[in-house]
C-alpha atoms as an extended CHARMM CRD file, in Angstrom:
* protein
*
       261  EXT
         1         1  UNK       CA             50.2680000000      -53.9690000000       31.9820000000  PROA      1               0.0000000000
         2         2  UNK       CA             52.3020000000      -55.2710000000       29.0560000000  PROA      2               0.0000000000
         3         3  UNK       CA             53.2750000000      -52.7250000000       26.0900000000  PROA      3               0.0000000000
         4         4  UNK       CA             53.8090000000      -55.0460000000       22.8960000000  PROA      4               0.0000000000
         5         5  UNK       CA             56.9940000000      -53.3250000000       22.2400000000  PROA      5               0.0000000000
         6         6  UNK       CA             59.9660000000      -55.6230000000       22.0030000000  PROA      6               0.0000000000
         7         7  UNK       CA             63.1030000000      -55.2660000000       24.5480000000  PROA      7               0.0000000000
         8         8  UNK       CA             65.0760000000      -52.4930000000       24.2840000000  PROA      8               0.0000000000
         9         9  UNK       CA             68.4110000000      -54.7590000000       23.8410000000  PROA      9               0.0000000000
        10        10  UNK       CA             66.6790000000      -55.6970000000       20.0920000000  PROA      10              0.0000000000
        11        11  UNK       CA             67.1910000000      -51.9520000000       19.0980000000  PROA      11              0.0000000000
        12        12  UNK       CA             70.1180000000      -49.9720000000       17.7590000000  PROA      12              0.0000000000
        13        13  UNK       CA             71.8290000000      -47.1960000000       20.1130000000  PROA      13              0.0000000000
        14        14  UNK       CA             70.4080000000      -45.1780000000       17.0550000000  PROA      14              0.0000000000
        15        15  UNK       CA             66.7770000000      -46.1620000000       17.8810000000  PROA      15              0.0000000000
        16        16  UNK       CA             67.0910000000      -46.2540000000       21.6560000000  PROA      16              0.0000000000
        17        17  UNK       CA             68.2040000000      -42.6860000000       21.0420000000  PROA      17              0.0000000000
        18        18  UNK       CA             65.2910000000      -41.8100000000       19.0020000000  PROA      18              0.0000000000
        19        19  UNK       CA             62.8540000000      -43.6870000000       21.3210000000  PROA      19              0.0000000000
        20        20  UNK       CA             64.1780000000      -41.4790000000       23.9430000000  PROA      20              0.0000000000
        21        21  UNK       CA             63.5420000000      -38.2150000000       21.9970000000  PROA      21              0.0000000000
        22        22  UNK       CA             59.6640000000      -39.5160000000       21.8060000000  PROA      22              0.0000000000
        23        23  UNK       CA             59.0620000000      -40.5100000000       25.0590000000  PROA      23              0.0000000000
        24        24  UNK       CA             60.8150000000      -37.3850000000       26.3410000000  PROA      24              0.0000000000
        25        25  UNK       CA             58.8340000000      -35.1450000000       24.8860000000  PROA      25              0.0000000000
        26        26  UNK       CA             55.6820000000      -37.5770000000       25.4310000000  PROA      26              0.0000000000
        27        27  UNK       CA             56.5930000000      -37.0830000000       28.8580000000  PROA      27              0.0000000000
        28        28  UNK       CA             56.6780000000      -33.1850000000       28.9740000000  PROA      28              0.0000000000
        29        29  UNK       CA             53.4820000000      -32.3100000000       26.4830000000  PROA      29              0.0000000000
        30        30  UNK       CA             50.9890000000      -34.7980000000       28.6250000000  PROA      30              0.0000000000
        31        31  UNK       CA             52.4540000000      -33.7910000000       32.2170000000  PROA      31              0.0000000000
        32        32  UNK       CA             51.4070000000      -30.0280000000       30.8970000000  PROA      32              0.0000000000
        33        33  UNK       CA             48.0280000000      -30.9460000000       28.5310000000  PROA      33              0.0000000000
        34        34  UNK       CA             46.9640000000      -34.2690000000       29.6890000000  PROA      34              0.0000000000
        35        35  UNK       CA             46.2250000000      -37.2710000000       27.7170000000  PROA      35              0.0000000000
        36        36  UNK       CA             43.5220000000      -35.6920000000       25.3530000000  PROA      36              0.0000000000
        37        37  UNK       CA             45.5690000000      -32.5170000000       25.0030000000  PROA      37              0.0000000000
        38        38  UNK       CA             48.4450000000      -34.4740000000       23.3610000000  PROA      38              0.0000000000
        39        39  UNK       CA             48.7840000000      -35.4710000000       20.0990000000  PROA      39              0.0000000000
        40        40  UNK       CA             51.3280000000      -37.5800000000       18.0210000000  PROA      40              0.0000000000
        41        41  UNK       CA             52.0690000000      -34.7860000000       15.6850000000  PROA      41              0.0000000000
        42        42  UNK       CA             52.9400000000      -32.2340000000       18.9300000000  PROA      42              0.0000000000
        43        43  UNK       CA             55.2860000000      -35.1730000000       20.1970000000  PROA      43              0.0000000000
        44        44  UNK       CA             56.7060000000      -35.4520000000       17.3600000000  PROA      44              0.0000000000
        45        45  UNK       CA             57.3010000000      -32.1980000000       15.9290000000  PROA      45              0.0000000000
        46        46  UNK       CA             59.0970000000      -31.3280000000       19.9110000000  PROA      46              0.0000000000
        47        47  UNK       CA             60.8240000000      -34.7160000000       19.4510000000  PROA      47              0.0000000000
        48        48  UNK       CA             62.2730000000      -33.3630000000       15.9770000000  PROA      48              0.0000000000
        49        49  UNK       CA             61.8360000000      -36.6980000000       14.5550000000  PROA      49              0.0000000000
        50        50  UNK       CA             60.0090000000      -37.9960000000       11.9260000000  PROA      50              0.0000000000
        51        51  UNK       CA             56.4560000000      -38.7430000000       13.1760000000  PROA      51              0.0000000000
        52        52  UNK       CA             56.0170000000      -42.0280000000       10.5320000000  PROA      52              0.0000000000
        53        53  UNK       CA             59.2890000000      -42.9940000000       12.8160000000  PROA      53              0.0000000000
        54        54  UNK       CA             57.5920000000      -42.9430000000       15.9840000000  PROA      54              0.0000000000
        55        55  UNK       CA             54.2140000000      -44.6780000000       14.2300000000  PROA      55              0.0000000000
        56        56  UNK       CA             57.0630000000      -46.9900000000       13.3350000000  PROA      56              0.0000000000
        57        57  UNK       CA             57.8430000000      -47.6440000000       17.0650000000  PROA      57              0.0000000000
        58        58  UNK       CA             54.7980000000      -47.7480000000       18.6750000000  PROA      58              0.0000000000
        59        59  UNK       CA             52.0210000000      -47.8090000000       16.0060000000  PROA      59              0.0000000000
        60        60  UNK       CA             49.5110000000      -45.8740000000       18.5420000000  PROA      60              0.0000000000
        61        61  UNK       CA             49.8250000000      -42.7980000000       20.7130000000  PROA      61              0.0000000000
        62        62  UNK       CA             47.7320000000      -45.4180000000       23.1990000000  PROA      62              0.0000000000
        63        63  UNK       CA             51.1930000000      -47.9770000000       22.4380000000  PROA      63              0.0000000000
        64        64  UNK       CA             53.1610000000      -45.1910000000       23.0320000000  PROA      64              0.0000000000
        65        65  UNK       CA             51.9450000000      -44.1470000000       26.4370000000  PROA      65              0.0000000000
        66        66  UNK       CA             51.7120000000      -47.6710000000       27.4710000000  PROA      66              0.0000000000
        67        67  UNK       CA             55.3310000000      -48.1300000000       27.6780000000  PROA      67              0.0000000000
        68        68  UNK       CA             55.8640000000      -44.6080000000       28.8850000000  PROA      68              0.0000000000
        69        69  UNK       CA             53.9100000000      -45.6110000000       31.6910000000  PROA      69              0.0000000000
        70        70  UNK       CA             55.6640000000      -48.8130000000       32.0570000000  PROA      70              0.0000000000
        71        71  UNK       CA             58.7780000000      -47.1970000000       31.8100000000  PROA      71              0.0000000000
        72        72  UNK       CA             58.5520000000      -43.8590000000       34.5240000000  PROA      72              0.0000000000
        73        73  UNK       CA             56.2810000000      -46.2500000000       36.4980000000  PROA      73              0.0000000000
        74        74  UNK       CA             57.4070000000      -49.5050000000       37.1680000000  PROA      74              0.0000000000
        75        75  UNK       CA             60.1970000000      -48.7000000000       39.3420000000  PROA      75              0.0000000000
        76        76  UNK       CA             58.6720000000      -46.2510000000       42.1690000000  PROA      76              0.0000000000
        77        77  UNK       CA             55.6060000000      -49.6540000000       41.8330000000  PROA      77              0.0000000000
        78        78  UNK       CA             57.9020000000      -52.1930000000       42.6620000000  PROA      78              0.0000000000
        79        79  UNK       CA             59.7610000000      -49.4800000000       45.7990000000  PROA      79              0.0000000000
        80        80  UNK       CA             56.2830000000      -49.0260000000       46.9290000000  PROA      80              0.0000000000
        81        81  UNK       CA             55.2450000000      -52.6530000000       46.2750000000  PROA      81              0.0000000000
        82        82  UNK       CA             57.8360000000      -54.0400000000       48.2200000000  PROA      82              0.0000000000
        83        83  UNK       CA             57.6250000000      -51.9510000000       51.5400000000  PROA      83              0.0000000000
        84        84  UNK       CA             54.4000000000      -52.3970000000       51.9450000000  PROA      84              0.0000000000
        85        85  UNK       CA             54.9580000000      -56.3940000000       51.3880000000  PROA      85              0.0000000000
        86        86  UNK       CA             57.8910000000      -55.8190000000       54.4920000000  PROA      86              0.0000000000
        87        87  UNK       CA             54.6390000000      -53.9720000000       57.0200000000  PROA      87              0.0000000000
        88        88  UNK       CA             52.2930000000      -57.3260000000       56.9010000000  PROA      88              0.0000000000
        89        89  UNK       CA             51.7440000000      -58.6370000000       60.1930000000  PROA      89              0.0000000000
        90        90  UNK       CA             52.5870000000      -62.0370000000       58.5880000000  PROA      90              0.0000000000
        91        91  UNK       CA             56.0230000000      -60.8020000000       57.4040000000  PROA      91              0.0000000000
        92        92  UNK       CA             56.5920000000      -58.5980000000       60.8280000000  PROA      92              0.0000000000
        93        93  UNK       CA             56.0590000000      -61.3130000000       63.4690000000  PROA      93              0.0000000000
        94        94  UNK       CA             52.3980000000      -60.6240000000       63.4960000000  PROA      94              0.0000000000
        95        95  UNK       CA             52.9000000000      -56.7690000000       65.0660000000  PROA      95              0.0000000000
        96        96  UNK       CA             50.2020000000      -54.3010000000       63.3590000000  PROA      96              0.0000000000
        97        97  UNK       CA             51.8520000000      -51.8040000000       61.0110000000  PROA      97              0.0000000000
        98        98  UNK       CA             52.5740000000      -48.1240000000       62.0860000000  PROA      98              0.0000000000
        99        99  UNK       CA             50.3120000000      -45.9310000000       59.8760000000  PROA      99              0.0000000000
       100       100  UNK       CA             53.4410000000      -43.4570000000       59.3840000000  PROA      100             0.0000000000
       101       101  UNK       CA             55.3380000000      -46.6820000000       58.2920000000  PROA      101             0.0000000000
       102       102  UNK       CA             52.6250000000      -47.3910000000       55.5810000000  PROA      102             0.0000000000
       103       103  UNK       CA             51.9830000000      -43.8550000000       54.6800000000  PROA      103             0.0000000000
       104       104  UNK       CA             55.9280000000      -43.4220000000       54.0350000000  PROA      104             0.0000000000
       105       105  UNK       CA             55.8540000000      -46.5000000000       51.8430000000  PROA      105             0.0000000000
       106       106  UNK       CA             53.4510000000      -44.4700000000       49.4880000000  PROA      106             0.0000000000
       107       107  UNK       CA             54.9500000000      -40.6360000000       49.6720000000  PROA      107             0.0000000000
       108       108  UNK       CA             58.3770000000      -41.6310000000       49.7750000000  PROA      108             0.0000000000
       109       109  UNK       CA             58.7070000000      -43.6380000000       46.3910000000  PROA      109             0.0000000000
       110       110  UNK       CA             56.3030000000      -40.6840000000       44.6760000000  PROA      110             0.0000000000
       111       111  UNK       CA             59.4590000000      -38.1630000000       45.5750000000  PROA      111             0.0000000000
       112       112  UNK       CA             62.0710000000      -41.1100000000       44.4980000000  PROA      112             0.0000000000
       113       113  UNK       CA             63.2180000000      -41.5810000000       47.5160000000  PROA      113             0.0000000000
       114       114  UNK       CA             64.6340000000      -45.0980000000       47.6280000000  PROA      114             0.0000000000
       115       115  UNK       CA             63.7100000000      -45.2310000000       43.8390000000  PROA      115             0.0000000000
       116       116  UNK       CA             66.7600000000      -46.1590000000       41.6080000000  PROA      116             0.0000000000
       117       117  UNK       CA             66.7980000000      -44.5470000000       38.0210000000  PROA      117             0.0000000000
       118       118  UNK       CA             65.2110000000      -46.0140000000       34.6410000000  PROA      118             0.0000000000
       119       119  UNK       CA             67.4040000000      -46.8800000000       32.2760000000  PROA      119             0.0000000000
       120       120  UNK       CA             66.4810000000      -44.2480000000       29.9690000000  PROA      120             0.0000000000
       121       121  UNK       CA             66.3970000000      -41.4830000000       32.6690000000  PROA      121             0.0000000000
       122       122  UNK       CA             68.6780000000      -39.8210000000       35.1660000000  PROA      122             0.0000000000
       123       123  UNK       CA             66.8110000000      -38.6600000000       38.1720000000  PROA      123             0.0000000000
       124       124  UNK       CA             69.8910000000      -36.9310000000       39.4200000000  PROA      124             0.0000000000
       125       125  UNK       CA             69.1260000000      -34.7330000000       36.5440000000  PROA      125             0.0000000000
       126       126  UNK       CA             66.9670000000      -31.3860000000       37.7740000000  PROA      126             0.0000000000
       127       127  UNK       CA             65.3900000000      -31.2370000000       35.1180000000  PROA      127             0.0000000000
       128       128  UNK       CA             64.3920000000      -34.8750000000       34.4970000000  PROA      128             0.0000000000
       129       129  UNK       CA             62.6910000000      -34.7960000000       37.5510000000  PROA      129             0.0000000000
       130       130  UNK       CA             60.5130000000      -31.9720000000       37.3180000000  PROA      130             0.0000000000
       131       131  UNK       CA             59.4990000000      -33.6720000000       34.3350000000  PROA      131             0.0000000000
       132       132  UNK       CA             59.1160000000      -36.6390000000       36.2230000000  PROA      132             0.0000000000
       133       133  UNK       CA             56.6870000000      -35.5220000000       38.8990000000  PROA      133             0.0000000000
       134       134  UNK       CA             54.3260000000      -33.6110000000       36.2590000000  PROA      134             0.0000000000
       135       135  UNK       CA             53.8480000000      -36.8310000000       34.0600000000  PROA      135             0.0000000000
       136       136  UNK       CA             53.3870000000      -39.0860000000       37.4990000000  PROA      136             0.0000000000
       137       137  UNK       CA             50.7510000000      -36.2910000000       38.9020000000  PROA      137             0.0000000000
       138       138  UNK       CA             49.1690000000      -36.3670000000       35.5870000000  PROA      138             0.0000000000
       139       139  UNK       CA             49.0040000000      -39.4460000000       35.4790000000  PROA      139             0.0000000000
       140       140  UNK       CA             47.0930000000      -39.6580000000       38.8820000000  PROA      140             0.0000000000
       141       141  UNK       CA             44.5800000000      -37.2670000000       38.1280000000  PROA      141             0.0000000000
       142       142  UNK       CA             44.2890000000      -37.3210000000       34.1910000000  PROA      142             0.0000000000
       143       143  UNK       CA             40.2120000000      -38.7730000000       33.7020000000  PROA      143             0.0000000000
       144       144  UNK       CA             41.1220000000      -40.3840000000       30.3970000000  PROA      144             0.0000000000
       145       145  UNK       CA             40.1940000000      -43.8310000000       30.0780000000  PROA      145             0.0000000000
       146       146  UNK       CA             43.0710000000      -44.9990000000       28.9710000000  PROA      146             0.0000000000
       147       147  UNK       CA             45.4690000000      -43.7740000000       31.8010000000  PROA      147             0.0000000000
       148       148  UNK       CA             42.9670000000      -44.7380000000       34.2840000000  PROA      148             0.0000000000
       149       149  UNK       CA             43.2230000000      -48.5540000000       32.8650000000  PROA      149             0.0000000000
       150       150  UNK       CA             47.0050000000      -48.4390000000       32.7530000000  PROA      150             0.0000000000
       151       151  UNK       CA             47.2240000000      -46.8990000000       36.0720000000  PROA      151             0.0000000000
       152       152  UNK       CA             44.6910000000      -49.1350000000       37.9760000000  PROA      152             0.0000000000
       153       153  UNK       CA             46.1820000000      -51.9220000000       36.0490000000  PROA      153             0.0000000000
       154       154  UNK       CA             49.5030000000      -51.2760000000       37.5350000000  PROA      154             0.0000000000
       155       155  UNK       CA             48.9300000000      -49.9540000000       40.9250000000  PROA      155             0.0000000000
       156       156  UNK       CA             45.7420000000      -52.3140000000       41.8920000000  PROA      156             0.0000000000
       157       157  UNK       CA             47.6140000000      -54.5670000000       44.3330000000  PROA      157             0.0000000000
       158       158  UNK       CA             49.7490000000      -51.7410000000       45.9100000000  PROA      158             0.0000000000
       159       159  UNK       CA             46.6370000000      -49.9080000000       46.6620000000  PROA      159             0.0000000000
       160       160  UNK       CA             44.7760000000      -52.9940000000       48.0030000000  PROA      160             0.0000000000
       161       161  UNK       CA             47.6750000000      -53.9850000000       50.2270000000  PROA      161             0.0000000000
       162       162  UNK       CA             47.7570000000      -49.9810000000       51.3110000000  PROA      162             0.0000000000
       163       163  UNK       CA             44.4460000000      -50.0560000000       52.2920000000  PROA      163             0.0000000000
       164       164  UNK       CA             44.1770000000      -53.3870000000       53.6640000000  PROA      164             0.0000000000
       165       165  UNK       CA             47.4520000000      -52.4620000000       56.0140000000  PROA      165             0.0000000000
       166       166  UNK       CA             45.5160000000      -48.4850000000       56.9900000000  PROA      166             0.0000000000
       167       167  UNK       CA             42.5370000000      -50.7510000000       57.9420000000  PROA      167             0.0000000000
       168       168  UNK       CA             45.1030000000      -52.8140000000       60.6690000000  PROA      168             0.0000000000
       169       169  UNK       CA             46.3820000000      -49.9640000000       61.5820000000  PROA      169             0.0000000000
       170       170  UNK       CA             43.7960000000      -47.5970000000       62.5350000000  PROA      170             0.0000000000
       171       171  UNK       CA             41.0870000000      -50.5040000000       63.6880000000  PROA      171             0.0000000000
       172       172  UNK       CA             39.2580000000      -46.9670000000       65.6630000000  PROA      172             0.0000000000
       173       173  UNK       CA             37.7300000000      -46.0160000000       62.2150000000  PROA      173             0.0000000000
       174       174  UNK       CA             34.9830000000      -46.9160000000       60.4900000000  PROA      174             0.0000000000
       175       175  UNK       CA             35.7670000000      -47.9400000000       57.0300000000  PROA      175             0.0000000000
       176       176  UNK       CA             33.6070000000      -44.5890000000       55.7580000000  PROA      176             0.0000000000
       177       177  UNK       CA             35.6910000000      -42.5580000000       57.1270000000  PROA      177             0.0000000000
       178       178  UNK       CA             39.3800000000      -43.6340000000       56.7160000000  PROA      178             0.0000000000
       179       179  UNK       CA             38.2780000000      -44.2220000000       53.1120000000  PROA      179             0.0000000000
       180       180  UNK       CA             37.9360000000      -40.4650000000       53.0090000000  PROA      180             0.0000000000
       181       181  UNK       CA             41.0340000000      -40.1340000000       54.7430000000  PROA      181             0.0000000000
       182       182  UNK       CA             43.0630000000      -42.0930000000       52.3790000000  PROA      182             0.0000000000
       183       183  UNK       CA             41.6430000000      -40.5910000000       49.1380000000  PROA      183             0.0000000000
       184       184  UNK       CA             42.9100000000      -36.9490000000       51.0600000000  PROA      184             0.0000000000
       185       185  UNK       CA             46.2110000000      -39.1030000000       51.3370000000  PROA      185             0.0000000000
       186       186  UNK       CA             46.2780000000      -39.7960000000       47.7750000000  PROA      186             0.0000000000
       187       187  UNK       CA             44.9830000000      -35.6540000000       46.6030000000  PROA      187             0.0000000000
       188       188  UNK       CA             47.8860000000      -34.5110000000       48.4710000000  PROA      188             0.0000000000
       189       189  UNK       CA             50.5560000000      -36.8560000000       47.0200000000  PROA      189             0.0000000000
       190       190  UNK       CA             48.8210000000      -35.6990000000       43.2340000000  PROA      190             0.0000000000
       191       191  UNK       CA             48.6290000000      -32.4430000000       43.7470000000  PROA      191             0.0000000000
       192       192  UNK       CA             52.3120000000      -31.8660000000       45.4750000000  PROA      192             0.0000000000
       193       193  UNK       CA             53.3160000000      -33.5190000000       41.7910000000  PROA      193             0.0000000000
       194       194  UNK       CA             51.4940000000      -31.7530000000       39.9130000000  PROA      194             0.0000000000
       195       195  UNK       CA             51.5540000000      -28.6950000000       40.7910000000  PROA      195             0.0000000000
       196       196  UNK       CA             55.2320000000      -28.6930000000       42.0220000000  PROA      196             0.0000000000
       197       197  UNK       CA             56.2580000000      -25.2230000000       40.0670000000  PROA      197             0.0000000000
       198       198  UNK       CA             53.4710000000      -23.2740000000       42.0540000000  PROA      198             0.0000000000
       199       199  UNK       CA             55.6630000000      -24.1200000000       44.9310000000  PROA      199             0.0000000000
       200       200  UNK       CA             57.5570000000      -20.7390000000       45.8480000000  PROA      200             0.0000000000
       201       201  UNK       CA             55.1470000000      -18.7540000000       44.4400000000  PROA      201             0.0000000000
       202       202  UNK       CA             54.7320000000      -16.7490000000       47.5950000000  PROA      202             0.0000000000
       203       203  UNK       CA             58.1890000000      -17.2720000000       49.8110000000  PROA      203             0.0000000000
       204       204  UNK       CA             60.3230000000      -17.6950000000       46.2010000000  PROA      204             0.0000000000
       205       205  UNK       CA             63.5720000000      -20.0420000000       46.2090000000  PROA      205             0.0000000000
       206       206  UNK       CA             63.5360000000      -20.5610000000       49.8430000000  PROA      206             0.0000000000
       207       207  UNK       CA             61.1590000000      -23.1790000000       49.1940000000  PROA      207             0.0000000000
       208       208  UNK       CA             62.5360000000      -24.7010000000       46.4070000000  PROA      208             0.0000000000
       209       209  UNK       CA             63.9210000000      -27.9100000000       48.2330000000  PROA      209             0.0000000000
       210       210  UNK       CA             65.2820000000      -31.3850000000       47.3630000000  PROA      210             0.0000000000
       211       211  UNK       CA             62.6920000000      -34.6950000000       47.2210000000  PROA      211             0.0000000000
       212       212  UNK       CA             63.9650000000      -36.0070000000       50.2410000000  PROA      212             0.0000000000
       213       213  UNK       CA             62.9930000000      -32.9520000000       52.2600000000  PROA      213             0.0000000000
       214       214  UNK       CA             59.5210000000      -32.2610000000       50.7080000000  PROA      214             0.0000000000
       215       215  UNK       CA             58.6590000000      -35.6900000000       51.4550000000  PROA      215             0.0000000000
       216       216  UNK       CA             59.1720000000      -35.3310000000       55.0420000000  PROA      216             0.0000000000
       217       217  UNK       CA             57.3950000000      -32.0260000000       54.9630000000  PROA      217             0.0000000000
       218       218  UNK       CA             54.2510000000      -34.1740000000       53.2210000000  PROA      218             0.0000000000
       219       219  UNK       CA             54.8560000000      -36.6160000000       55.4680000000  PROA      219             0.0000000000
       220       220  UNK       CA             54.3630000000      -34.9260000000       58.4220000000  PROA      220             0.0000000000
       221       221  UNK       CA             51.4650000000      -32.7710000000       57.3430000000  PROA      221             0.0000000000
       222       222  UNK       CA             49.3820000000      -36.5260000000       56.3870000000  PROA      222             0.0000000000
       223       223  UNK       CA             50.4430000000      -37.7760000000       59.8340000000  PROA      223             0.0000000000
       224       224  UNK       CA             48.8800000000      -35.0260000000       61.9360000000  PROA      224             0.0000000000
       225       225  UNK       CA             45.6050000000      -36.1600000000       60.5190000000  PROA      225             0.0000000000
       226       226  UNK       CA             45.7700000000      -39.7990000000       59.3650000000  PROA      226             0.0000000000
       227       227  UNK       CA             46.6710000000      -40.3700000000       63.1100000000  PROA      227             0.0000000000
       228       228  UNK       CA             43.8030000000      -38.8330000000       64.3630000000  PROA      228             0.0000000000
       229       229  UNK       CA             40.9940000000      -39.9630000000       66.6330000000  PROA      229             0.0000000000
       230       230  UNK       CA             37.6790000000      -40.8740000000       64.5960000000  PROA      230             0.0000000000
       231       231  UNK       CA             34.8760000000      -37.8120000000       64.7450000000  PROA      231             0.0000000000
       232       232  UNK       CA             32.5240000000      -38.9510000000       67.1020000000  PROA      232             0.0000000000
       233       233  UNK       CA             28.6560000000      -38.2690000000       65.9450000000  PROA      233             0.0000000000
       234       234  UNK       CA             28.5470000000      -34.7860000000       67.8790000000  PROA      234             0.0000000000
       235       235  UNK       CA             31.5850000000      -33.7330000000       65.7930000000  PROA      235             0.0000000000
       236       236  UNK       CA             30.2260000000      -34.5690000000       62.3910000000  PROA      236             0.0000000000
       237       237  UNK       CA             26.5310000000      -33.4720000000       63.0260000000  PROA      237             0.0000000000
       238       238  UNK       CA             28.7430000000      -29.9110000000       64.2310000000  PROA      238             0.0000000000
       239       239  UNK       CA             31.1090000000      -30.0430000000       60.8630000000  PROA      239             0.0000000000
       240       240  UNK       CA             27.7770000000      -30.1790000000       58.3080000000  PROA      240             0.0000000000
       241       241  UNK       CA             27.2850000000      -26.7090000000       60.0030000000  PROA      241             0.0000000000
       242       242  UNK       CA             24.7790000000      -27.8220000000       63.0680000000  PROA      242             0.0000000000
       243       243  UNK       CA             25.5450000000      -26.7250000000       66.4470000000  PROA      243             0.0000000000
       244       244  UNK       CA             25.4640000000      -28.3130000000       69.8160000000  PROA      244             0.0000000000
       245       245  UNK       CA             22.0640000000      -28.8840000000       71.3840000000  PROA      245             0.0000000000
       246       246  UNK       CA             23.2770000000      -26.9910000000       74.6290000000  PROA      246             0.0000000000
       247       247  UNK       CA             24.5000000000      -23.5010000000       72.2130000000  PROA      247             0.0000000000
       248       248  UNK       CA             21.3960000000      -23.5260000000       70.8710000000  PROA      248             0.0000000000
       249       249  UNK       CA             19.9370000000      -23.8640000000       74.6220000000  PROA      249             0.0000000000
       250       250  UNK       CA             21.6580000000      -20.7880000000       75.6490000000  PROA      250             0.0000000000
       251       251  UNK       CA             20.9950000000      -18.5000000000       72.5120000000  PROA      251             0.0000000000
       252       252  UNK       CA             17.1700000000      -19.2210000000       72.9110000000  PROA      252             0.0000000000
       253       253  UNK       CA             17.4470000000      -18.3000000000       76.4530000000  PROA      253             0.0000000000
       254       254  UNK       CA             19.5500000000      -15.4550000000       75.6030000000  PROA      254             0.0000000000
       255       255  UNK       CA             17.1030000000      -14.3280000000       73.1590000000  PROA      255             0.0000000000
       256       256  UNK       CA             14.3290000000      -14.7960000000       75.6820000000  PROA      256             0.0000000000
       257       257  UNK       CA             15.9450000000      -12.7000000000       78.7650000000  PROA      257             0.0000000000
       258       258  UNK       CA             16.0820000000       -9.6960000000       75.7890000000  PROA      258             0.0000000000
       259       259  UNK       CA             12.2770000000       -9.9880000000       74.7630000000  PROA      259             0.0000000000
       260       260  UNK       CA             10.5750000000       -7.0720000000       75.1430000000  PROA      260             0.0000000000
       261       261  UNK       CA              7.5240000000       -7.6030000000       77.7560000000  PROA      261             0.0000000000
């Protein structure tokens, strides 16, 4: 995905400063409204700048988010991008990858960890990345045809390789079923973004922890199940809500021994 905005060395610290107002507050209106919900005119106007300025910069709202994208993105890609790349059996002396190694290469970059800052953003800064982690789980969950381009555009070979490496690693399940796995991988990664401020709501600041920690915690809740033994054909005929052939045995006989005669 390639914005057509020029390097950021061919602007003024004046600009770059103004750029950074925009995509600041491009940031914080979609991570709360989405893609459709925002408008040029609300960016600017939180911005305080001038919104022929920031038609001046990007020409589009689509331009604009484009670079955002590029921008926020590109770094935790090319974290993820490259651990996974270190977990192929051709680069690890042919041993099949861990599925907590390959899970960790996708949860851990989506809390920074690893992740070195933009240049326009500080994630040391609280604040920055709270705002962070609402535009990146809006940005895996918006339906707007234009984030779904940009995103598939620049995630498609990181989620190849991460299913291509799952498929090595759990060789027990059937391709149905760890594909329903892995999108339950992905909702919890979105959703822990996302919905980050709901965290708390019932324990308060006790659970108000750093990125490194929460990823562990997500970690080790995907683990317990992506780990797990595929449900043989009993199991799933039982989880669609039919019971076992010999419990239905024993309440008909149960039923019978109570008959009236």
């Amino acid at each position: 995905m390639k914005s057509k905005l020029s390097a950021r060395g061919q602007r003024t610290p004046a600009a770059l400063r103004t750029m950074t107002k925009f995509l600041e507050a491009a940031e914080a209106i979609f991570g709360r409204h989405g893609y459709e919900g925002t408008t040029v005119r609300d960016i600017a106007a939180r911005s305080g700048v001038n919104l022929g300025t920031l038609k001046h910069y990007w020409g589009s709202k689509r331009e604009l988010f484009r670079d955002l994208i590029e921008r926020r993105l590109r770094s935790v890609h090319a974290v993820t991008a490259a651990r996974l790349s270190a977990l192929d059996p051709r680069r690890a002396n042919g041993k099949a990858p861990d599925p907590g190694n390959i899970v960790a290469c996708l949860v851990e970059p989506a809390f920074l960890v690893g992740v070195d800052s933009p240049p326009d953003l500080d994630f040391s800064d609280a604040t920055a990345r709270g705002r962070f982690h609402l535009f990146f789980g809006r940005c895996l969950t918006d339906p707007a045809p234009a984030i779904v381009e940009d995103l598939n555009e620049m995630f498609a070979d990181v989620t190849n390789r991460f299913f291509r490496l799952m498929r090595l690693a759990c060789p027990g399940l059937s391709q149905a079923e760890l594909d329903w796995r892995i999108n339950c991988v992905f909702g919890m990664v979105s959703f822990a973004q996302l919905y980050g401020e709901r965290i708390g709501r019932f324990v308060g600041t006790t659970a108000d922890v750093g990125d490194e920690i929460a990823s562990k915690w997500v970690m080790h809740l995907i683990l317990e199940g992506i780990g797990a033994p595929p449900l043989h054909a009993g199991a799933r005929g039982r989880a669609r809500g039919q019971a076992p052939a010999k419990s239905q045995r024993a309440r008909r006989r149960k039923a019978d021994a109570t008959r009236p005669e």
